[in-house]
mmCIF file of the C-alpha atoms, coordinates in Angstrom:
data_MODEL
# 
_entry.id   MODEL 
# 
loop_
_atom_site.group_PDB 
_atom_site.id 
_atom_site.type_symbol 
_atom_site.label_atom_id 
_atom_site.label_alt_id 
_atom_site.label_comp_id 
_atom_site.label_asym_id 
_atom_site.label_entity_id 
_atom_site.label_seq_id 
_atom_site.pdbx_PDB_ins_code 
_atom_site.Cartn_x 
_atom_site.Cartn_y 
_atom_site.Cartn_z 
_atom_site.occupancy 
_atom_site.B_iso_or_equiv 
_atom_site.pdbx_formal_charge 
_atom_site.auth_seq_id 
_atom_site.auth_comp_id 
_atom_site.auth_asym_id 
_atom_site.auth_atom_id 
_atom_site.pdbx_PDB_model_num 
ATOM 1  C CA . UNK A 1 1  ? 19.264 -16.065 -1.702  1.00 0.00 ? 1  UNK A CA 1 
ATOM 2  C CA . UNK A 1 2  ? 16.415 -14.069 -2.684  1.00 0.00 ? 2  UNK A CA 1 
ATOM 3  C CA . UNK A 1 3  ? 14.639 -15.338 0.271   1.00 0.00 ? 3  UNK A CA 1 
ATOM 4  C CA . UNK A 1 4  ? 17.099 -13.904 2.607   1.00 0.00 ? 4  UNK A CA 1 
ATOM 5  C CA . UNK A 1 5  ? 16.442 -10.872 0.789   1.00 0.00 ? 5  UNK A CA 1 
ATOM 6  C CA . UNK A 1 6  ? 13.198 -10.131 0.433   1.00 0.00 ? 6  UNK A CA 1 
ATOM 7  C CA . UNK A 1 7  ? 12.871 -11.016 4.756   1.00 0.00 ? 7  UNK A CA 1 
ATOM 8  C CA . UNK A 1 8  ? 15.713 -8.659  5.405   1.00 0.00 ? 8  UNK A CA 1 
ATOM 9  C CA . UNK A 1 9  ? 13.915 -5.816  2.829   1.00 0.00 ? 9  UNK A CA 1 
ATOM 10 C CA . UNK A 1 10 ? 10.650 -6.552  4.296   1.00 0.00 ? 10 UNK A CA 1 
ATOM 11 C CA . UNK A 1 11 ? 11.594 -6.170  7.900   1.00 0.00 ? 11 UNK A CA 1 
ATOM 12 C CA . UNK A 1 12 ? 13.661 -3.172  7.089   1.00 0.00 ? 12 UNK A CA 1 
ATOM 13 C CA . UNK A 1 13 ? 11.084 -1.577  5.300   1.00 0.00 ? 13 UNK A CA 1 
ATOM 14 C CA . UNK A 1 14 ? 8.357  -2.127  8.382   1.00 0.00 ? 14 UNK A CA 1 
ATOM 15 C CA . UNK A 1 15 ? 10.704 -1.440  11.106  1.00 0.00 ? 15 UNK A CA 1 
ATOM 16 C CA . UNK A 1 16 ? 11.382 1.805   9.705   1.00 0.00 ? 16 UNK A CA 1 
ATOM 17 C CA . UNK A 1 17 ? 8.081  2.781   8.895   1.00 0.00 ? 17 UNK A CA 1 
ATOM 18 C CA . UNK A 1 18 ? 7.319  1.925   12.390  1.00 0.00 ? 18 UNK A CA 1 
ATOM 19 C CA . UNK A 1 19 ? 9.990  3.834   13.678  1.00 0.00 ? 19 UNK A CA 1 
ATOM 20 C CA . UNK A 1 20 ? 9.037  6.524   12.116  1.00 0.00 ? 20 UNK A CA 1 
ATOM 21 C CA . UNK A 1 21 ? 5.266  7.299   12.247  1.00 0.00 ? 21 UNK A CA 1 
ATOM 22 C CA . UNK A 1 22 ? 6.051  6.600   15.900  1.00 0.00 ? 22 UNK A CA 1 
ATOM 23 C CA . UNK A 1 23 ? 8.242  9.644   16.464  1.00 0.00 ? 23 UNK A CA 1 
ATOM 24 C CA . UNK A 1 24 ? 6.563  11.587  13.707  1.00 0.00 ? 24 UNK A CA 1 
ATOM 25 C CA . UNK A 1 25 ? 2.889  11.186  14.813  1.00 0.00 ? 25 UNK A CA 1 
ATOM 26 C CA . UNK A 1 26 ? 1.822  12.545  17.852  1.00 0.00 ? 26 UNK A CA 1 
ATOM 27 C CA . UNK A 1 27 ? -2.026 10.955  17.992  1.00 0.00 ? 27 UNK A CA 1 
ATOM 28 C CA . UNK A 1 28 ? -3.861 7.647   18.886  1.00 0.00 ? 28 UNK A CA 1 
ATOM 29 C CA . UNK A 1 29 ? -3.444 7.286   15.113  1.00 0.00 ? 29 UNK A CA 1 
ATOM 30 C CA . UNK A 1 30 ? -0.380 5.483   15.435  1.00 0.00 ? 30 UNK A CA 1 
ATOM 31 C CA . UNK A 1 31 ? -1.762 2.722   17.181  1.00 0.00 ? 31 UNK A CA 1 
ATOM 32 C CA . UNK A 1 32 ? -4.670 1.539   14.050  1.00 0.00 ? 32 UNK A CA 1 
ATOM 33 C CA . UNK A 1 33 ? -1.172 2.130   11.630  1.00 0.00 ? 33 UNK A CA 1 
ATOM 34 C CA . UNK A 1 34 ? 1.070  0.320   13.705  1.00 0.00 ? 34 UNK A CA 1 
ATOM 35 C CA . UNK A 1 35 ? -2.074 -2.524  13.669  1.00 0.00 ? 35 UNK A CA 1 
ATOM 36 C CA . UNK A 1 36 ? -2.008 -1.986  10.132  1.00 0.00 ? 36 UNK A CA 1 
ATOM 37 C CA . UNK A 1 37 ? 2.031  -2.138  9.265   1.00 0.00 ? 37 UNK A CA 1 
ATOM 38 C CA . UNK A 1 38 ? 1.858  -5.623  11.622  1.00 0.00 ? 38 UNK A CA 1 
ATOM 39 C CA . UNK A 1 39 ? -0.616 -6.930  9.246   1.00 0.00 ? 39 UNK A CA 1 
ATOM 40 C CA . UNK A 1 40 ? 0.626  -5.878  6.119   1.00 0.00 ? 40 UNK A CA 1 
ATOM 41 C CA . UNK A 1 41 ? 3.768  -7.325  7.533   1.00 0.00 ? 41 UNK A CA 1 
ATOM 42 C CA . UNK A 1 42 ? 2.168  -10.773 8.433   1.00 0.00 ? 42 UNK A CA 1 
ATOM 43 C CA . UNK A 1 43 ? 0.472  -10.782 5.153   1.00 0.00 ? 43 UNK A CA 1 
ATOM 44 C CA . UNK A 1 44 ? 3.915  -10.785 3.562   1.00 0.00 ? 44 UNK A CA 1 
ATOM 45 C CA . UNK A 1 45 ? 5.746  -13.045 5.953   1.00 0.00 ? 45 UNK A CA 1 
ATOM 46 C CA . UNK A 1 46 ? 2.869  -15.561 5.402   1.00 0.00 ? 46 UNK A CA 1 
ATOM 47 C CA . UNK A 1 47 ? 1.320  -15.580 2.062   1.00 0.00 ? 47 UNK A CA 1 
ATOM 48 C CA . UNK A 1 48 ? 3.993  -13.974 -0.370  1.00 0.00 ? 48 UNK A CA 1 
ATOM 49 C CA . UNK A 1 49 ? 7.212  -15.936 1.339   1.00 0.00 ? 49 UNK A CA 1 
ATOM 50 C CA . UNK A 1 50 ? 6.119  -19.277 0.855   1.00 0.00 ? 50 UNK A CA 1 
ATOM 51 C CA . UNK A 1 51 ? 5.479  -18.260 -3.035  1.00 0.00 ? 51 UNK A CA 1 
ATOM 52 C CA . UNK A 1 52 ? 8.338  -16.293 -3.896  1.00 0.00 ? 52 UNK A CA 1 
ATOM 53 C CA . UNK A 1 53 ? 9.939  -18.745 -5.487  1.00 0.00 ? 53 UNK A CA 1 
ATOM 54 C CA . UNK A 1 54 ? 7.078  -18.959 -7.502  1.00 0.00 ? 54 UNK A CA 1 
ATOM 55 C CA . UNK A 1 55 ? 6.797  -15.748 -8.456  1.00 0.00 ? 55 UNK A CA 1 
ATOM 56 C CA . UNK A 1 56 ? 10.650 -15.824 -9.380  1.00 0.00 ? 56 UNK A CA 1 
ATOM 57 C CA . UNK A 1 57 ? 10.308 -18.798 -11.715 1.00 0.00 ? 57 UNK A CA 1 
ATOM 58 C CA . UNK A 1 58 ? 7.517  -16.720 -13.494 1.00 0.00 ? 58 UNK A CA 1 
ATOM 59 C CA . UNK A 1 59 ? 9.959  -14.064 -14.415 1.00 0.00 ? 59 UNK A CA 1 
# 
C-alpha cells in the first residue's frame, strides 16, 4: 500500500511542478528544469522504489 502511494505522490508532485513552471516560466529555462524534474523523477522511480520497503522496515 505504501507503494501505491508514494508512485501516485511522486507523479503528482512532478506533474504539477511540470505543469506549472511550464505556464509560469516564459524562457528556454524551462527546458534544463523540465530535464531536471524528469531526472529527479527517474531517480525516484528507480533507486528509492525498489527500497522503500526498506526504508519502511527501518522506521
Amino acid at each position: 500500500m505504501i507503494e501505491v502511494l508514494f508512485l501516485l505522490l511522486w507523479t503528482g508532485l512532478f506533474c504539477g511542478a511540470g505543469y506549472l513552471s511550464w505556464i509560469k516560466i516564459a524562457r528556454h529555462l524551462k527546458v534544463y528544469l523540465m530535464m531536471f524534474y524528469n531526472c529527479a523523477y527517474l531517480i525516484g522511480v528507480f533507486l528509492l522504489y525498489p527500497r522503500l520497503g526498506e526504508m519502511w522496515r527501518f522506521f
